[in-house]
C-alpha positions as CSV (number, residue, x, y, z in Angstrom):
1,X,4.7,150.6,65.0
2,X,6.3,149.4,61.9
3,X,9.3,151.4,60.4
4,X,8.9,153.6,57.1
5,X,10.7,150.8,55.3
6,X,8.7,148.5,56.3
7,X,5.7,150.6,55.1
8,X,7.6,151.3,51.7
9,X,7.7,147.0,51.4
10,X,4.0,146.5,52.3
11,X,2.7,149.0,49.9
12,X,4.9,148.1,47.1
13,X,4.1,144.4,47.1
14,X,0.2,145.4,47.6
15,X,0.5,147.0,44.3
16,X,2.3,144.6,42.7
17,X,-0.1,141.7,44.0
18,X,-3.3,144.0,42.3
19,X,-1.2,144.8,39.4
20,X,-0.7,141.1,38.3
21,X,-4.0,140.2,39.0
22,X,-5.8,142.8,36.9
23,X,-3.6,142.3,33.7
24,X,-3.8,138.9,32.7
25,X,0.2,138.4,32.5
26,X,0.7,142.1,30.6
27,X,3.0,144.4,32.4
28,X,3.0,147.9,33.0
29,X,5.1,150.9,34.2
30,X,4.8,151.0,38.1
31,X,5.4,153.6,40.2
32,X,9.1,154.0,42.5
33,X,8.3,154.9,46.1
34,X,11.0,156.7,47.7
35,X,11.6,158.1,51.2
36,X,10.9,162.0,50.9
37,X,14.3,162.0,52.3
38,X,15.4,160.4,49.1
39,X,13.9,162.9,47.0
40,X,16.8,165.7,45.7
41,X,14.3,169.0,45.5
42,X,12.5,168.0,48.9
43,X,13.5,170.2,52.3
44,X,12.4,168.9,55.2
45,X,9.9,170.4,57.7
46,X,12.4,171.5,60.6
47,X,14.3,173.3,58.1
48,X,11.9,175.2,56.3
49,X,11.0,176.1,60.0
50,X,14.6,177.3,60.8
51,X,14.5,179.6,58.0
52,X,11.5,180.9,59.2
53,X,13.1,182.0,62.5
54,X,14.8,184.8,60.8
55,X,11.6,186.2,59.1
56,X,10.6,188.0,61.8
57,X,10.2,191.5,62.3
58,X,12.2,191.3,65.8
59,X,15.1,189.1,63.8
60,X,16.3,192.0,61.9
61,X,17.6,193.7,65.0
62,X,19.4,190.8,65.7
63,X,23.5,190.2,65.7
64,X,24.9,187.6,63.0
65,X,26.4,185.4,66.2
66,X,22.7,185.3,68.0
67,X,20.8,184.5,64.6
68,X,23.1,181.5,64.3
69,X,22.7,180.3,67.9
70,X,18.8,180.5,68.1
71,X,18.8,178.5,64.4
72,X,21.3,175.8,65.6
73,X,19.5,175.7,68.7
74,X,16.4,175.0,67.4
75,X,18.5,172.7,65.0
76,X,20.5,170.6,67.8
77,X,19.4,167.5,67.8
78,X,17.8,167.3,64.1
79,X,19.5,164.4,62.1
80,X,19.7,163.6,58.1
81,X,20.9,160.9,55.5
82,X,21.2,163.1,52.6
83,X,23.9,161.9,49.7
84,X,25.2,165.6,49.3
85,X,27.3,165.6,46.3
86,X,28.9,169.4,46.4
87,X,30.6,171.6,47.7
88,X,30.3,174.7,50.2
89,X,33.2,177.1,51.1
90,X,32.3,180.5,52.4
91,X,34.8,183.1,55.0
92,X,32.6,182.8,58.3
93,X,29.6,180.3,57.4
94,X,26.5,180.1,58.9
95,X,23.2,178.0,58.4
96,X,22.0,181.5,56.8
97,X,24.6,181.3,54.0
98,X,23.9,177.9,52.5
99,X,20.8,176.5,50.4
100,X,18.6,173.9,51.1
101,X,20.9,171.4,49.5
102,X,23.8,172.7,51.5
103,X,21.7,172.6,54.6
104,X,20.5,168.7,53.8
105,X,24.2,167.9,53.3
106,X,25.9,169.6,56.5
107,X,23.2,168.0,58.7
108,X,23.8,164.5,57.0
109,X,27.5,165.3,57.6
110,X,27.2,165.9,61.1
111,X,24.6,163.0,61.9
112,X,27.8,160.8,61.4
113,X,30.3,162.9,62.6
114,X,27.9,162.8,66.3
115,X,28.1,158.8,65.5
116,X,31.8,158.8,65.0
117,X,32.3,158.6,61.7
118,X,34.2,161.6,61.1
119,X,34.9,162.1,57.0
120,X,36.4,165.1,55.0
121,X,34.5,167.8,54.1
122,X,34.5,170.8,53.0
123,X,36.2,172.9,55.0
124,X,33.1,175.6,56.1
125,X,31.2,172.4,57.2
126,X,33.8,171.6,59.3
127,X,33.9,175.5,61.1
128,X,30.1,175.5,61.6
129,X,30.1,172.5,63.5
130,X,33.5,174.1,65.8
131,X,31.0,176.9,66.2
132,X,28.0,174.9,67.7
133,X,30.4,173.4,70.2
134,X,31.3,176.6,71.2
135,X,28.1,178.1,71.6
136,X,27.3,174.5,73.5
137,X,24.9,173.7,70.6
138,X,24.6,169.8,70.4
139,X,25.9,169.6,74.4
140,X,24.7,169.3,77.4
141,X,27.9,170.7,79.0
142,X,30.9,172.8,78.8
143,X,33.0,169.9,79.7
144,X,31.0,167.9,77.5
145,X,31.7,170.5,74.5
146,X,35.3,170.7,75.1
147,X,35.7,167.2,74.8
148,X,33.9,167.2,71.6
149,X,36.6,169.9,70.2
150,X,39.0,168.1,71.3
151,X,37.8,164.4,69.4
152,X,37.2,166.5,66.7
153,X,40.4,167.9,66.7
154,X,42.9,165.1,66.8
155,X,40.3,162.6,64.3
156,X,40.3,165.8,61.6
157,X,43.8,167.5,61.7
158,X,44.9,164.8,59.0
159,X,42.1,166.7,56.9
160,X,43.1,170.7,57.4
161,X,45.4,171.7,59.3
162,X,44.1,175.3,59.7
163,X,41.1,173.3,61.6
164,X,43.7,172.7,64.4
165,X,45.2,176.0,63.8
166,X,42.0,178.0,65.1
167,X,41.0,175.2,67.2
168,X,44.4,175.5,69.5
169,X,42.9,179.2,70.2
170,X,39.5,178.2,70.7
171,X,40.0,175.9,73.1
172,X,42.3,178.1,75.4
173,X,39.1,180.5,75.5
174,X,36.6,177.8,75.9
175,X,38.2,176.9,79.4
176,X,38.3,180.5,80.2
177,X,34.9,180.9,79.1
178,X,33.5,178.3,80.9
179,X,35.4,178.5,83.7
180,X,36.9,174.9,83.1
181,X,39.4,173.2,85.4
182,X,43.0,175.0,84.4
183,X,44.8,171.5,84.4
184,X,43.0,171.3,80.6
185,X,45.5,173.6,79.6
186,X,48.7,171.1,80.2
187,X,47.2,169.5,77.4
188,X,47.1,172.2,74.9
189,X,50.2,173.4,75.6
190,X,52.0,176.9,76.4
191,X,51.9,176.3,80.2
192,X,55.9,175.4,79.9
193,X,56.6,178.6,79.1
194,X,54.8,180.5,81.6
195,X,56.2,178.6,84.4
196,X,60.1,178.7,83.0
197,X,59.2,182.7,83.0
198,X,57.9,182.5,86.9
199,X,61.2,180.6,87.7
200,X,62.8,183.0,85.7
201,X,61.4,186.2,86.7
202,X,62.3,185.4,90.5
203,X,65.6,183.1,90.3
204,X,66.7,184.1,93.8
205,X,63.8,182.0,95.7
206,X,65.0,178.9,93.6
207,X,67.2,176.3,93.7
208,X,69.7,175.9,90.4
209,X,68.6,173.0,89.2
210,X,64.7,174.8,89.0
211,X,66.8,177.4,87.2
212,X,68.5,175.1,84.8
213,X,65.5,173.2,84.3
214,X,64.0,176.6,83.1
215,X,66.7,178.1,80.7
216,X,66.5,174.5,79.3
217,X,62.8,174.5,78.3
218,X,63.5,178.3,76.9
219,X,66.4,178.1,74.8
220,X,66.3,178.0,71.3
221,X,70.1,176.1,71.9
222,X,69.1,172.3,73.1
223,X,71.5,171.8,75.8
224,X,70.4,168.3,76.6
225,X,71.5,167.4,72.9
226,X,74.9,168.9,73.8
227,X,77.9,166.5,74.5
228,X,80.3,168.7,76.8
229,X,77.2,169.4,78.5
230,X,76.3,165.8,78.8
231,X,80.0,165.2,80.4
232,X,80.2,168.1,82.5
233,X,76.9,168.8,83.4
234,X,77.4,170.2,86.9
235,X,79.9,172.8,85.9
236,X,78.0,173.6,82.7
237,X,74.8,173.9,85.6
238,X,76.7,176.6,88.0
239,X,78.1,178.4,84.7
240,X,74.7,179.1,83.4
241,X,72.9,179.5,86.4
242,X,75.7,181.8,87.4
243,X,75.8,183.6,84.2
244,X,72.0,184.3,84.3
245,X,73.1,186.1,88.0
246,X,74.8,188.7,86.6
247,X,73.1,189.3,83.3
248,X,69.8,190.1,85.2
249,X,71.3,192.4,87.8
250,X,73.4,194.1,85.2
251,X,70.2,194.5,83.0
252,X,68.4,196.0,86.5
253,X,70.9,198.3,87.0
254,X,72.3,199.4,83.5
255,X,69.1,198.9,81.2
256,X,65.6,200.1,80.6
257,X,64.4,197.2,79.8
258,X,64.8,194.1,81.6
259,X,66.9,190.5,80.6
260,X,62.9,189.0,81.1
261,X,61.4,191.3,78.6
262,X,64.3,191.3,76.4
263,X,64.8,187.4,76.0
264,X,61.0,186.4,76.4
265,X,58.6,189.6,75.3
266,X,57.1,192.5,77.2
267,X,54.9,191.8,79.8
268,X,51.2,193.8,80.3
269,X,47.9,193.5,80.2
270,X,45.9,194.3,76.7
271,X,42.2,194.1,75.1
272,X,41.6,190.6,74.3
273,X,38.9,189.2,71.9
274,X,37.4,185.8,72.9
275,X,36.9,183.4,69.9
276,X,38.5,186.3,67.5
277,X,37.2,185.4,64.2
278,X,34.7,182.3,65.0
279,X,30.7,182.5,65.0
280,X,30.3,183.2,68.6
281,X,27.6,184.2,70.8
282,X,28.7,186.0,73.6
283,X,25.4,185.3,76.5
284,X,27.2,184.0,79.7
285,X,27.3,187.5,81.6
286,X,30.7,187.8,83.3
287,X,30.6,191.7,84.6
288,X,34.1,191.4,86.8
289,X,35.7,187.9,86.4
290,X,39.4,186.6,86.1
291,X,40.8,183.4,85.4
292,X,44.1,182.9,86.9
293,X,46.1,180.4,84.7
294,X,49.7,181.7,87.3
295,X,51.2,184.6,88.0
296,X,52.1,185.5,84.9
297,X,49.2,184.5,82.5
298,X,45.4,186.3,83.6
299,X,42.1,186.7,81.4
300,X,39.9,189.6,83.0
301,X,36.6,190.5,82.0
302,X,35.1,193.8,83.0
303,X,32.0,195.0,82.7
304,X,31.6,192.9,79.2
305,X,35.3,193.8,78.2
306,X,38.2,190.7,78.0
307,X,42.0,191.8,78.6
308,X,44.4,189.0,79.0
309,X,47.8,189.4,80.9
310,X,51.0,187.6,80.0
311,X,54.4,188.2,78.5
312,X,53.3,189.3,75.1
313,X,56.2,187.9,72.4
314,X,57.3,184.5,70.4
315,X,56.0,182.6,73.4
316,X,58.5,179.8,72.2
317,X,62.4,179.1,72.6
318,X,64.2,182.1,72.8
319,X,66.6,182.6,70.0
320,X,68.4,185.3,72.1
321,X,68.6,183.4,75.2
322,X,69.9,180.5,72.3
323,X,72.9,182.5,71.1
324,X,73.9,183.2,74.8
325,X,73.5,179.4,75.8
326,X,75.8,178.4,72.9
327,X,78.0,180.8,73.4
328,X,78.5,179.5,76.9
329,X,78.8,175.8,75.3
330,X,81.7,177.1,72.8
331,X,83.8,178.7,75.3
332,X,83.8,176.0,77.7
333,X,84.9,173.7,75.1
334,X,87.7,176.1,74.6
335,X,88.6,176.6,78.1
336,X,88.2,173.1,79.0
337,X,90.9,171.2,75.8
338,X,87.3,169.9,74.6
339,X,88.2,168.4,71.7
340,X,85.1,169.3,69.7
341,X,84.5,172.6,69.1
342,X,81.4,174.9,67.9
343,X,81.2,178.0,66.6
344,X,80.5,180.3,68.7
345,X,77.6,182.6,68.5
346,X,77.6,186.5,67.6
347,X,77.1,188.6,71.1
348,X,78.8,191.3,72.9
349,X,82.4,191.5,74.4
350,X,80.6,192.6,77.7
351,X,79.0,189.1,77.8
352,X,82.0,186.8,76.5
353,X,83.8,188.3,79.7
354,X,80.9,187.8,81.8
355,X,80.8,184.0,80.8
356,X,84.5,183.4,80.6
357,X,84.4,184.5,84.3
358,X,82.2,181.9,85.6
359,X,83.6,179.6,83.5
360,X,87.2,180.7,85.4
361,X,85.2,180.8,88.9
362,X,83.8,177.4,88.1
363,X,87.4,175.9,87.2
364,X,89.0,177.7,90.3
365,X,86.5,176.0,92.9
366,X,87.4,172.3,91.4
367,X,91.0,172.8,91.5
368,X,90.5,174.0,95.0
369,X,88.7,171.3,96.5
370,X,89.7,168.7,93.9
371,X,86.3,167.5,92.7
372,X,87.5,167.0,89.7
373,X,90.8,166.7,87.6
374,X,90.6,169.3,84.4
375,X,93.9,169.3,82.7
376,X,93.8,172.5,80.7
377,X,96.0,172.4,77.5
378,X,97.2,176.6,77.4
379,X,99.5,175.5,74.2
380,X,95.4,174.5,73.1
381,X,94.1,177.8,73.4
382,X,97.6,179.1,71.5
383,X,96.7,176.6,68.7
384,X,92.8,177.9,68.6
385,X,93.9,181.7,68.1
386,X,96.2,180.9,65.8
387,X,93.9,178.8,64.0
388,X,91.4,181.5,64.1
389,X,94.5,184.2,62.5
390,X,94.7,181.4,59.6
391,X,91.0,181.4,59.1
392,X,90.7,184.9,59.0
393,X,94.0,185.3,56.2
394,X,92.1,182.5,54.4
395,X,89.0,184.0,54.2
396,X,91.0,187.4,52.8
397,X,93.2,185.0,50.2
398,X,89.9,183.1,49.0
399,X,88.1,186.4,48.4
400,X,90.9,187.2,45.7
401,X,91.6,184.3,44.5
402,X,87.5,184.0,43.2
403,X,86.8,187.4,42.2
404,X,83.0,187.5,42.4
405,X,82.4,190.8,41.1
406,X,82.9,189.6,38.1
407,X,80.4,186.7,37.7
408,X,76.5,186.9,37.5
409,X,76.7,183.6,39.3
410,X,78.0,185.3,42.4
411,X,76.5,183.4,45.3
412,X,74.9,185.3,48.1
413,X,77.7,184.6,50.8
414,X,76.6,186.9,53.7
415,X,72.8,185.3,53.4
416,X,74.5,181.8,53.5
417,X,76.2,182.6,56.5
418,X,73.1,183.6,58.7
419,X,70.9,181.8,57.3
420,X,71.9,178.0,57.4
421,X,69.2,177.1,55.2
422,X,69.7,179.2,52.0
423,X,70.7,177.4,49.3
424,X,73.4,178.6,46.5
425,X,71.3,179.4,43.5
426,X,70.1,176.9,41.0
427,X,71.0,174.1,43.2
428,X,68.8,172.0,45.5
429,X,68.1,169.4,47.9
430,X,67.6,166.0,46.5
431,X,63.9,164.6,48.0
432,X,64.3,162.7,50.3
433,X,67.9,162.3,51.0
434,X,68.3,161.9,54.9
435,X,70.9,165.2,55.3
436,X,69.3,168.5,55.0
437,X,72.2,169.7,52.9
438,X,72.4,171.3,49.5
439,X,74.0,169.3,46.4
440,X,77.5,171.5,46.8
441,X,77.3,170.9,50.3
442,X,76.6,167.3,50.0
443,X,79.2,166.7,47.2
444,X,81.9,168.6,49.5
445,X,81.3,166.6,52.8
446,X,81.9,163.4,50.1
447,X,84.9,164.4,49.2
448,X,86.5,165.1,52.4
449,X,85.5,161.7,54.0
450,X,87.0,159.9,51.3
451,X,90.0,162.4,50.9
452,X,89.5,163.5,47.2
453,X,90.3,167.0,46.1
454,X,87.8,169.1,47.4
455,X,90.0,172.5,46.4
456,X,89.1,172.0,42.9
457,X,85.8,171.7,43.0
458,X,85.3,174.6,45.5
459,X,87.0,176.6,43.3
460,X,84.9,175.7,40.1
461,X,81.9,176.1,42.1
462,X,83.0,179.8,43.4
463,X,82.7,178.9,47.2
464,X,84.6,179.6,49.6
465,X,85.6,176.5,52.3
466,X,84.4,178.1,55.3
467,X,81.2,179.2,54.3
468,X,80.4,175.7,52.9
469,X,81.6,174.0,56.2
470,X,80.3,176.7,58.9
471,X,76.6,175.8,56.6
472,X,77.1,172.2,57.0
473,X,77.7,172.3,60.8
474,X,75.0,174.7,60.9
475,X,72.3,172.3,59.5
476,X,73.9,169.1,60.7
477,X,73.9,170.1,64.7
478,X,70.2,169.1,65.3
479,X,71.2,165.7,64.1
480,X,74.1,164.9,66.1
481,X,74.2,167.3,68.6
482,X,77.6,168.9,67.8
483,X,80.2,170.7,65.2
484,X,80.8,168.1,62.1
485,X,83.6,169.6,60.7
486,X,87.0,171.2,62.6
487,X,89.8,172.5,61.7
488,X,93.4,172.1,62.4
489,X,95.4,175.0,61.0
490,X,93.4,175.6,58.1
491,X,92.9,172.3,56.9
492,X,88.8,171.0,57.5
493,X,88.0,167.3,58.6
494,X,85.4,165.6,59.7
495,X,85.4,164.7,63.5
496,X,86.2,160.6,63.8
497,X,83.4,160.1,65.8
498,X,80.2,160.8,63.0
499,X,83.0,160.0,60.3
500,X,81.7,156.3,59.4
501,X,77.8,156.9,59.9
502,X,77.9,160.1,57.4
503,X,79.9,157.7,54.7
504,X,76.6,156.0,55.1
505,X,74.4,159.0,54.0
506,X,77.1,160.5,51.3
C-alpha cells in the first residue's frame, strides 16, 4: 500500500499532466496539497477524541490525577510531526490545560524524545511527560518506566535543573511504589548516610575501622584531605573512635537527647506524601505494605495512608560532628609538635578535655610499647600559649588603633569571622581567578609572599590582620587540605610548603 507521500506525488503530477494538456502552453494557479498534518488550524482525530473523554457526565466526579491518566492512556502510543513554534508554561500541567496547538506540539515533542532525540522545551512539556512515566503511561513496566526517568534525567538536566530536582524525589517513590529492587537506590543516592547512622547508632558491635569509615562519610570536616591525619592515621583512628565512646555514653547518661539525634536529626516515623506535588494517580491498592530500605529508613502504607521512617534532619555531612572532628585534628597537631597548625573549632571545655584525653591515652600506649617514636616539644606548647596571649593583645591593640566607630565604612568583622565567605563591602571576587578570595584578601596574601608591607595597607583598608588571615585559611582549606597561613609570635607567614604554587595564583 503506497505511503501518503507517495499519494501526494501521484496526484500532483496527474494534475499537472491534465493541466498542460488542456491549456495549450498558458499556465494557471494550481492547487498545494499538504498532509492534514501540515495544516496549522487542523486537530487530529485522536485528540478531538481525548477531549471528548472529559465530556461526560460520569467525568465530572472525577479527580484531576485520574482525568489525566485515562486521557494519556488513551493517548500512549499516539505520535505527531507538528512544527510547534510557542510556548507553554503552566504550575501542574495537564493535557486539559493546553490548546490544540499546544496539544499538537507536546505530542510532536515527545514522538522524538521516545526516539531519542531529546531537545529543550518548555519546561511544563517536560513535567507532563515525568508524569506519564509515573503513572506507567507509555510503558509496559515499572522497571521499564524507571529507566525511562532515569534517561530522561541525565540527557535533560543540562536543560533545567529543577527537572532533576523533583526527579531525585520521584524516583525514590517510584521504587517504593513499585516495589522495585532496593539496590536502585545506590544509584540515586542517600543510602551512605543511612548506613554510617546504623554503624553509628550501634558502634559497640563494630570494628573501628567500620566506625572510622562512618564518621568519615558524615563529617562536614574531610579528614581524608587532612595531612596529620594522613601521617598518623592509626592514632588519629583510636582518638576518634575513642572520642565517639565517651561522647555517646556521656550523652546517654547526662542528656535528653542523644549524640545520634543531635549530630544527624531526630529519628521517627511521619505522614508521607508519595509524588508530593506531581500529577499522580494513586490506583495500585497497597492496604498494609512496607518497604524496608535498612533499619533505619521504612515507607509504610496503611490502609491508603504513607508514613516514612528515618532520621528526619540535613541528611548530609554533619557540621556539628565537623567542628568536633577538626577540633580533634587541631589538638593533635598541638600535642604532637605538628608543625602546621589549624584553628581550632568553637565547642565546649567538657569536650576539649574529653579529646585531649584520648589524645594523652593514645600517646601513653606508644611510648609504652614503643610503636612509634613521638618526640613531643613541651617548650612548643609554651610557644603556642604564648603566641595565642600575643594574638589576643593584638587583637585588643588593633581595635584601637582603627577606631571603627567612627567610619561608615566599618566592615562587618564578627560576620567575617563565621562566615568565611562574606566579603568586605564594595569589594569582590575577580571571575574567574582560581582562589576563592576577596580583592583585600588576595592583595594581602601578595604581599606577604613577596615580603612587602602588608601593615600599611591593612591599615588603610581598616582590617584587622587576623581576621583577614583566619578568612584566608578558612576558604583556602578545601584546596590544600590545611592552615595557609601561621604565626610565629605575632608575625603571619605563609607555610613553605604551598608558598611557591600560591606565587603562581597571586
Amino acid at each position: 500500500m503506497p505511503s501518503v507521500d507517495e499519494i501526494i506525488e501521484l496526484v500532483t503530477k496527474e494534475i499537472e499532466k491534465k493541466t498542460a494538456s488542456n491549456t495549450n502552453g498558458v499556465y494557471f494557479d494550481e492547487p498545494i496539497i499538504r498532509r492534514a498534518s501540515q495544516i496549522k488550524d487542523y486537530v487530529p482525530e485522536q485528540i478531538l477524541e481525548m477531549k471528548r473523554i472529559l465530556t461526560t457526565s460520569s467525568s465530572l466526579y472525577l479527580s484531576e490525577e485520574e482525568r489525566f491518566y485515562k486521557q494519556g492512556k488513551f493517548m500512549e502510543d499516539y505520535e505527531d510531526s507538528f512544527d510547534f513554534q510557542g510556548r507553554f508554561e503552566r504550575y501542574f500541567p495537564t493535557y486539559r490545560s493546553m490548546t490544540d496547538e499546544q496539544l499538537r506540539g507536546y505530542f510532536s515533542w515527545r514522538t522524538r524524545v521516545r526516539k531519542g532525540e531529546i531537545r529543550h522545551v518548555s519546561t511544563s512539556f517536560a513535567f507532563v511527560y515525568i508524569y506519564e512515566l509515573i503513572n506507567l503511561i507509555g510503558v509496559k513496566s515499572p522497571h521499564e518506566g524507571f529507566t525511562s526517568l532515569r534517561k530522561f534525567r541525565d540527557e535533560y538536566k543540562q536543560y533545567d535543573p529543577t527537572v532533576e530536582h523533583w526527579l531525585s524525589i520521584w524516583m525514590n517513590d517510584f521504587v517504593v511504589y513499585y516495589n522495585l529492587d532496593s539496590s536502585l537506590f545506590e544509584e540515586l543516592g542517600g543510602i551512605e548516610f543511612d548506613a554510617a547512622a546504623v554503624v553509628l547508632a550501634d558502634y559497640k558491635n563494630y570494628s573501628d575501622d567500620e566506625v572510622y569509615d562512618a564518621i568519615c562519610t558524615l563529617s562536614s570536616h574531610n579528614i581524608e584531605r587532612s595531612k596529620f591525619f594522613g601521617e598518623y592515621n592509626e592514632d588519629a583512628k583510636k582518638v576518634i573512635c575513642g572520642v565517639w565512646d565517651s561522647l555517646f555514653e556521656y550523652y546517654e547518661k547526662h542528656r535528653q537527647t542523644g549524640l545520634i539525634e543531635k549530630l544527624l536529626g531526630r529519628f521517627g516515623s511521619y505522614r508521607y506524601y508519595m509524588f508530593s506535588s506531581a500529577i499522580f494517580f494513586d490506583r495500585v491498592e497497597h492496604k498494609n505494605y512496607e518497604y524496608s530500605l535498612n533499619d533505619v529508613h521504612k515507607y509504610i502504607c496503611k490502609n491508603g495512608e504513607w508514613y516514612c521512617e528515618k532520621y528526619y534532619g540535613s541528611r548530609g555531612k554533619s557540621r556539628e560532628l565537623g567542628k568536633i572532628i577538626k577540633t580533634i585534628d587541631c589538638i593533635m597537631r598541638q600535642k604532637y609538635g605538628y608543625g602546621r597548625m589549624l584553628k581550632q573549632e568553637f565547642t565546649t571545655k567538657y569536650i576539649i578535655n574529653l579529646i585531649e584525653k584520648e589524645i594523652d591515652k593514645v600517646i601513653e600506649y606508644n611510648n609504652a610499647h614503643e610503636k612509634s617514636v613521638i618526640n613531643i616539644d613541651i617548650s612548643m606548647l609554651d610557644a603556642i600559649r604564648r603566641s595565642a596571649d600575643l594574638t589576643r593583645d593584638k587583637l585588643i591593640t588593633e581595635e584601637e588603633l582603627y577606631d571603627f566607630s567612627e567610619t561608615d565604612e566599618t566592615p562587618d568583622v564578627g560576620q567575617e569571622v563565621i562566615n568565611g565567605d562574606t566579603e568586605v563591602e564594595g569589594v569582590s571576587d575577580r571571575e574567574g581567578h582560581p582562589l576563592p578570595l576577596n580583592d583585600i584578601e588576595r592583595e594581602f596574601l601578595r604581599m606577604l609572599l613577596f615580603d612587602e608591607d602588608y601593615n600599611s595597607y591593612l591599615k588603610e583598608k581598616k582590617v584587622m590582620l587576623s581576621v583577614v588571615a583566619d578568612s584566608i585559611n578558612e576558604k583556602l582549606f578545601d584546596l590544600f587540605g590545611d592552615t595557609i597561613i601561621g604565626f610565629v609570635g605575632d608575625i603571619p607567614a605563609v607555610i613553605e610548603d604551598y608558598a611557591d604554587e600560591l606565587k603562581g595564583y597571586v
